[in-house]
C-alpha positions as CSV (number, residue, x, y, z in Angstrom):
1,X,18.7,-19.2,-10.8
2,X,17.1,-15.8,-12.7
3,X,19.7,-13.0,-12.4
4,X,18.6,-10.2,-10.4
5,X,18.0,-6.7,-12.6
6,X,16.1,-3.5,-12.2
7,X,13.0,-2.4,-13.6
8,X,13.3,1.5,-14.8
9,X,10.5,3.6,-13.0
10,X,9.4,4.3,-16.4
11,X,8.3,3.1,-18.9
12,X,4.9,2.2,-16.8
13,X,3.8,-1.5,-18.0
14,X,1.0,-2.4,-19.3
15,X,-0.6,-5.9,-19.4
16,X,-3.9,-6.5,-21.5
17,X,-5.1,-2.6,-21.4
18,X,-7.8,-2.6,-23.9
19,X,-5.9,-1.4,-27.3
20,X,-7.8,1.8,-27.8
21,X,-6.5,2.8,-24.2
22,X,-3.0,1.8,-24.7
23,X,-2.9,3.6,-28.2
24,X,-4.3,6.6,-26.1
25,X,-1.7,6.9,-23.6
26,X,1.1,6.7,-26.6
27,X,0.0,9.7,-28.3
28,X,-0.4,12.1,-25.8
29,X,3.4,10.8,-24.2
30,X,2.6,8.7,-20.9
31,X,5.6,6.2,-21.1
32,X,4.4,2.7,-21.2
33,X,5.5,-0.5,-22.6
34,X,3.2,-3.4,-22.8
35,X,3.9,-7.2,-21.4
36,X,3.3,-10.2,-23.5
37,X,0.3,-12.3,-22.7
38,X,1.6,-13.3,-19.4
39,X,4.4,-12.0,-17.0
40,X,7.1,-14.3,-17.6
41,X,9.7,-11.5,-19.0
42,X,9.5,-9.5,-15.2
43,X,11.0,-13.2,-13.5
44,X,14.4,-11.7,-11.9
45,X,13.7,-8.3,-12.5
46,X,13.7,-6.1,-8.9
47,X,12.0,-2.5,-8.5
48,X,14.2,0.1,-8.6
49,X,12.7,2.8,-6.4
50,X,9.1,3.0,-8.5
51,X,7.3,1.1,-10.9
52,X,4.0,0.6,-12.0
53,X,1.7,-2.6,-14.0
54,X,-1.8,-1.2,-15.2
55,X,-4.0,-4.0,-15.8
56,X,-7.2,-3.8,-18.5
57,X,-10.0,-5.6,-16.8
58,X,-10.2,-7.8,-18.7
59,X,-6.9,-9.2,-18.3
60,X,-6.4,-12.4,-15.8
61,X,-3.4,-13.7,-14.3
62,X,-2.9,-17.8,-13.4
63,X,-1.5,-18.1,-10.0
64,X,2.2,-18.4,-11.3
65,X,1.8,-14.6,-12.6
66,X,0.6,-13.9,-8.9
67,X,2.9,-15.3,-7.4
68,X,5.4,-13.3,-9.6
69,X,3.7,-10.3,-9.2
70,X,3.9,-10.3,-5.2
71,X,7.6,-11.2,-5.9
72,X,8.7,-7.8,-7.6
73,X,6.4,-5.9,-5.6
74,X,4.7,-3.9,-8.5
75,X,2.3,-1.2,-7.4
76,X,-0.4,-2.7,-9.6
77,X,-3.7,-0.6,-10.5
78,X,-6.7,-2.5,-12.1
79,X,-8.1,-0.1,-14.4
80,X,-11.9,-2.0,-13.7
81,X,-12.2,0.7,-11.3
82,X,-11.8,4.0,-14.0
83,X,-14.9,2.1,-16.0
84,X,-17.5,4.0,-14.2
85,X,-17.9,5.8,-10.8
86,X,-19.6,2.8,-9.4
87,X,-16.5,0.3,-10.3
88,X,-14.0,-1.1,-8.0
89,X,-11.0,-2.4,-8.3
90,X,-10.1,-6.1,-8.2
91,X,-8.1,-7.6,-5.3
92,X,-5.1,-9.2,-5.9
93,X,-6.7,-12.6,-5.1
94,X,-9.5,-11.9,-8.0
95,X,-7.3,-11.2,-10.4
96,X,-7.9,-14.6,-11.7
97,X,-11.3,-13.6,-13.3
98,X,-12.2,-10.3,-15.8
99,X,-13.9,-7.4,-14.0
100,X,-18.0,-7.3,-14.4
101,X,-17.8,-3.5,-14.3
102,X,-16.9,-3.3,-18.3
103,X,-13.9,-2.5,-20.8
104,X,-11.8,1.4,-19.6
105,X,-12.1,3.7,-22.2
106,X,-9.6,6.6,-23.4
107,X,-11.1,9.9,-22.6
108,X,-10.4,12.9,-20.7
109,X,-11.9,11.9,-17.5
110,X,-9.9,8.7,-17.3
111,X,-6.2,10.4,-17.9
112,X,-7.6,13.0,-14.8
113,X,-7.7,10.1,-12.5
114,X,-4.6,7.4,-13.8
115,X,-2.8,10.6,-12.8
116,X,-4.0,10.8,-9.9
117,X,-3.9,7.0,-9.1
118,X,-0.4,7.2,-10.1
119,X,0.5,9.9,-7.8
120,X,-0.6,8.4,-4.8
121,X,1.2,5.2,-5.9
122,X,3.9,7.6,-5.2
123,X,5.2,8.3,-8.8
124,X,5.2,11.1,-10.8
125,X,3.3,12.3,-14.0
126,X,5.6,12.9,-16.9
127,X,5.2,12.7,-20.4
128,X,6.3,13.3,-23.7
129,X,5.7,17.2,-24.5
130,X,3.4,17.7,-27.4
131,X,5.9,20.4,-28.9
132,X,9.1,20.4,-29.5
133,X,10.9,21.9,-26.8
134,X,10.2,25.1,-25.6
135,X,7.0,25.5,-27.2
136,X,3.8,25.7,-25.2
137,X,1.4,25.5,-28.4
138,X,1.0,25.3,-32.4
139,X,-0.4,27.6,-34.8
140,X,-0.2,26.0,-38.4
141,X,-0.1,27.7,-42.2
142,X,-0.2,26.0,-45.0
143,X,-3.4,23.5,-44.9
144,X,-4.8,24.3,-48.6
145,X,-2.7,21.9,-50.7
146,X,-3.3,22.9,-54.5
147,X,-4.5,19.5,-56.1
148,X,-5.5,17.8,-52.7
149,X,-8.9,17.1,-51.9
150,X,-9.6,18.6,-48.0
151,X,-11.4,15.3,-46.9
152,X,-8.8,13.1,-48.3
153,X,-5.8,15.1,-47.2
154,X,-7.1,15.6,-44.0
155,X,-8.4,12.1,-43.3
156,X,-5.6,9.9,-44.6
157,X,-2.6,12.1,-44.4
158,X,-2.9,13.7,-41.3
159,X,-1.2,11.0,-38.6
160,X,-2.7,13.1,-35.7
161,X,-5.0,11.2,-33.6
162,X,-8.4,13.5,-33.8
163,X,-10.1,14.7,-37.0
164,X,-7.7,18.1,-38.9
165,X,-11.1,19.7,-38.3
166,X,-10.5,19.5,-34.5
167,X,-7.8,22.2,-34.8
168,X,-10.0,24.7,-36.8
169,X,-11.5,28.3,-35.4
170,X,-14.9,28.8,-35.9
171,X,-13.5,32.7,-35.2
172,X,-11.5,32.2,-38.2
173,X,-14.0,31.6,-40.9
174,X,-16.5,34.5,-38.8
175,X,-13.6,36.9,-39.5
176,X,-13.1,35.8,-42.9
177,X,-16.7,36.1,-43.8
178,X,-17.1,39.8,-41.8
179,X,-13.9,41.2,-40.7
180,X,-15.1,43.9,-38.2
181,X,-14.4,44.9,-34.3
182,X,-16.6,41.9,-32.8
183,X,-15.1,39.5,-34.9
184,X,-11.4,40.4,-34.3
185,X,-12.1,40.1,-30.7
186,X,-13.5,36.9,-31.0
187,X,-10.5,35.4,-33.1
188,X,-7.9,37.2,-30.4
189,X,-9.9,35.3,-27.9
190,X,-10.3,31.9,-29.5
191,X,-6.1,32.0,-30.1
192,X,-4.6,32.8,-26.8
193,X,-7.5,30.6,-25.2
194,X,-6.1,27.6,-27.3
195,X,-2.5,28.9,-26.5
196,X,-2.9,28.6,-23.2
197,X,-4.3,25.1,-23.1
198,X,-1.7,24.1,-25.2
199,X,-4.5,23.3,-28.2
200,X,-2.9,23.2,-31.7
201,X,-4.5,25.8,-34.3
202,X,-4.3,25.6,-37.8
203,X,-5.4,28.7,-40.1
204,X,-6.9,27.4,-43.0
205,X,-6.9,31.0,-44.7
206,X,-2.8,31.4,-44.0
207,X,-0.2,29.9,-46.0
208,X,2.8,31.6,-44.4
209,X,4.6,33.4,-41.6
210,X,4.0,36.4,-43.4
211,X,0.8,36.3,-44.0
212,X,0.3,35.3,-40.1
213,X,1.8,38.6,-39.1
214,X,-0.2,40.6,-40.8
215,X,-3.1,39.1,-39.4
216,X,-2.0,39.5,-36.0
217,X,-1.8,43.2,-37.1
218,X,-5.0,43.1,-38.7
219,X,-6.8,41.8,-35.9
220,X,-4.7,43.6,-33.5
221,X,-3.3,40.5,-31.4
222,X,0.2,40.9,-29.9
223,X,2.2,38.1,-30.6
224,X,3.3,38.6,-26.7
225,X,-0.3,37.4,-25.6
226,X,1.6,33.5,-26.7
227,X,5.5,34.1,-26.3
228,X,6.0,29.9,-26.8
229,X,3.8,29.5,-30.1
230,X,5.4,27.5,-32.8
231,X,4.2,28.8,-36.2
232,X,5.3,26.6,-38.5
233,X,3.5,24.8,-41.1
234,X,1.1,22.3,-40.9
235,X,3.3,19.4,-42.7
236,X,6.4,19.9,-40.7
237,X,3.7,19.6,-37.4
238,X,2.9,16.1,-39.4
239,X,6.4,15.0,-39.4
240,X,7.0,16.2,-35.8
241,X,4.2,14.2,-34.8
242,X,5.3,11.3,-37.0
243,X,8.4,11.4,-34.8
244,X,7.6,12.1,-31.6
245,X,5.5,8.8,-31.9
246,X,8.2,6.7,-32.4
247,X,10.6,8.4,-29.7
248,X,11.2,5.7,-26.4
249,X,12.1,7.6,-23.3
250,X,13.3,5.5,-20.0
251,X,13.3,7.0,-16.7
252,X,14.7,6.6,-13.4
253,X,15.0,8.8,-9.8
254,X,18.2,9.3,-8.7
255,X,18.7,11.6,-5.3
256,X,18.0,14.9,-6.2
257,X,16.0,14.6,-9.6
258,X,15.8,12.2,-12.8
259,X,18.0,10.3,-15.2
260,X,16.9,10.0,-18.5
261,X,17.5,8.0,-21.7
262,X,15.6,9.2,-25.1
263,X,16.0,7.4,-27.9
264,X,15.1,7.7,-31.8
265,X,14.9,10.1,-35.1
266,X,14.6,13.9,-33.8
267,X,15.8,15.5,-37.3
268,X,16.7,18.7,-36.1
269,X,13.7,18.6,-33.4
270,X,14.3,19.1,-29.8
271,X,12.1,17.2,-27.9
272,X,10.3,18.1,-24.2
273,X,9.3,16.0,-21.4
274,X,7.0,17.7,-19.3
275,X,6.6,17.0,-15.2
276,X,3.8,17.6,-13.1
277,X,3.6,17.9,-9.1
278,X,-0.1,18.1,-8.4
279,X,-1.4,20.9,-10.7
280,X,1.6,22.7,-11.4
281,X,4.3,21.8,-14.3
282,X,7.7,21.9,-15.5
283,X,9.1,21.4,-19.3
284,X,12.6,20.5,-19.9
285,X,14.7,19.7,-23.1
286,X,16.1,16.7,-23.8
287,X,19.7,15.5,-25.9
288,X,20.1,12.4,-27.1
289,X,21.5,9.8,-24.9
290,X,21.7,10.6,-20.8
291,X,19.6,13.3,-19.9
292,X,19.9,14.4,-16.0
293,X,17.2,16.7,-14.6
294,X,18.1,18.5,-11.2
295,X,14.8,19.0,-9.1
296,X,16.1,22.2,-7.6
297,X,16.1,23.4,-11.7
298,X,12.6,23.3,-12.3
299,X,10.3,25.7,-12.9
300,X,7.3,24.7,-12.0
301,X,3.9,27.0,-12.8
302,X,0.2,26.5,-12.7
303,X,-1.5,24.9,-15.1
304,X,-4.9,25.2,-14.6
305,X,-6.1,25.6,-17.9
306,X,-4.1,23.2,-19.2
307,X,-5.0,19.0,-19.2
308,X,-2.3,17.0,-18.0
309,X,-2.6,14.4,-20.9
310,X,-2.2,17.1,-23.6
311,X,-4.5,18.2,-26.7
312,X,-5.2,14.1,-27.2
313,X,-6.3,13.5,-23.9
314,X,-8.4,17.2,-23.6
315,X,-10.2,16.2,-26.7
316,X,-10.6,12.5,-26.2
317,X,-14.3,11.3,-25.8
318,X,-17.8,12.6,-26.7
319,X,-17.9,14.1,-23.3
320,X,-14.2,16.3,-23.5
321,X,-14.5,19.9,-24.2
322,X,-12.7,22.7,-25.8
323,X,-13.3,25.5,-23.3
324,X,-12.8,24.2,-19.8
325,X,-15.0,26.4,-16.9
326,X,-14.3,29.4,-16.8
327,X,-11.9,29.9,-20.1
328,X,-13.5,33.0,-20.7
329,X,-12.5,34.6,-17.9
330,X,-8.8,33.6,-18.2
331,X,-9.1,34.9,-22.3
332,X,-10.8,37.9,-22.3
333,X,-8.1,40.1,-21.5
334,X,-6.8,39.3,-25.1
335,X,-9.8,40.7,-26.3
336,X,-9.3,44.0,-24.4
């Protein structure tokens, strides 16, 4: 007879989710494990209060894996239905054949609705901030190594999961070229705007904190338009990343909030997990070891401008964008 033991309510599982999409939802924090080739490993496990098994659709099960299935009551979601708008979803009973509707891909549009598949699962979005805790965005120095070529530094060492060239200002090389009133107010605009979708900048004509503060003076930004910034250089945001790949987080409800385990190298980083409830947020620290977060304690805002996956997930796909509607609006009172 199996002993009886309890699932976490995160890490979410994952059983044959195309690689690209499982890859995805690492980077930008989503906590997931994945299953060997068949569900074996979850005989005498029980739900705790949540859990959740995304299946690629491709992935089939025999009819000993649905059998287990029904036994620990997994919400199960059969990503076939995030392949297009036309897709559906498998039934439980046809998860014995691969989904006709195509292979899910990683972009921005699919992370929108696994969140909000999950919610109505009844869980809860949370993932691994993309700062350390309590930063709210990036701006980097430092990217002109002497010796390095750009393409070769940028493409091999770089362990970030879109192109160096992704975090570059266009308003950064205009002011370079022709520093003047218009294109002062278009660099103030294009850095709060990235601020405040949590998008990471790096300044390829700045190679320190100094030399950042006199260009906030030059281009006459106040450095209270983005109070959470980290400026820091662009190799230490390397080896944050580098870490914050390899950190495992596992989560479970308790009454009145969450319990928390993190493990792995910080290296004097303090590392965030971030909570959503619909469109609004929360970040909170966490130590190493037990973590327990008090519902009552968090301070939720809007996040409108802000995607729920991160700067991974906002620029993942052909289709994702770096202004979302209506940026301008939201950014041009840093250009005032």
């Amino acid at each position: 007879m199996s002993v009886s033991r309890q699932l976490p309510d995160y890490p979410i599982l994952l059983s044959g989710v195309a690689a690209p999409v499982a890859k995805g939802l690492r980077e930008m924090g989503l906590p997931v494990t994945e299953l060997h080739d068949d569900l074996a490993q979850l005989s005498g496990y029980q739900s705790s209060s949540w859990n959740l098994l995304l299946v690629g659709s491709q992935k089939t099960f025999n009819e000993r894996d649905l059998q287990l299935l029904s036994h620990c009551r997994i919400p199960l979601v059969d990503l076939a239905e995030f392949t297009s708008q036309k897709a559906e979803a498998r039934t439980r009973d046809e998860l014995n054949q691969k989904s006709t509707f195509g292979i899910e891909q990683f972009n921005a549009a699919f992370v929108i609705r696994l969140k909000d598949k999950l919610q109505q699962t009844g869980g809860t979005w949370m993932r691994l901030s993309d700062y350390p805790y309590p930063y709210q965005g990036v701006i980097c120095y430092g990217e002109a190594i002497p010796g390095e070529d750009f393409r070769e530094f940028s493409n091999v060492m770089s362990p970030l999961p879109v192109p160096l060239e992704q975090l570059h200002l266009h308003a950064e090389a205009d002011w370079e070229a022709r520093s003047n009133t218009e294109t002062a107010q278009q660099f103030r605009v294009d850095l709060v705007s990235s601020y405040r979708q949590g998008l990471p900048v790096s300044l390829t004509s700045i190679n320190s904190r100094n030399e950042f503060q006199t260009l906030l003076q030059n281009i006459k930004l106040d450095r209270k338009q983005f109070p959470l910034v980290w400026v820091t250089s662009l190799s230490t945001f390397f080896r944050w990343w580098n870490l914050r790949r390899e950190l495992s987080v596992s989560i479970n409800r308790r009454n009145a909030g969450w319990e928390t385990i993190i493990s792995g190298q910080f290296e004097g980083f303090h590392p965030g997990l971030q909570i959503w409830k619909g469109k609004h947020s929360a970040t909170v620290a966490l130590t190493r070891g037990v973590n327990e977060i008090r519902d009552e304690l968090l301070a939720l805002a809007m996040n409108q401008e802000r995607h729920p996956g991160g700067f991974t997930a906002h620029w993942a796909g052909s289709k994702s964008s770096v202004y979302p509607i209506g940026w301008k609006k939201t950014a041009a009172s840093a250009a005032s």
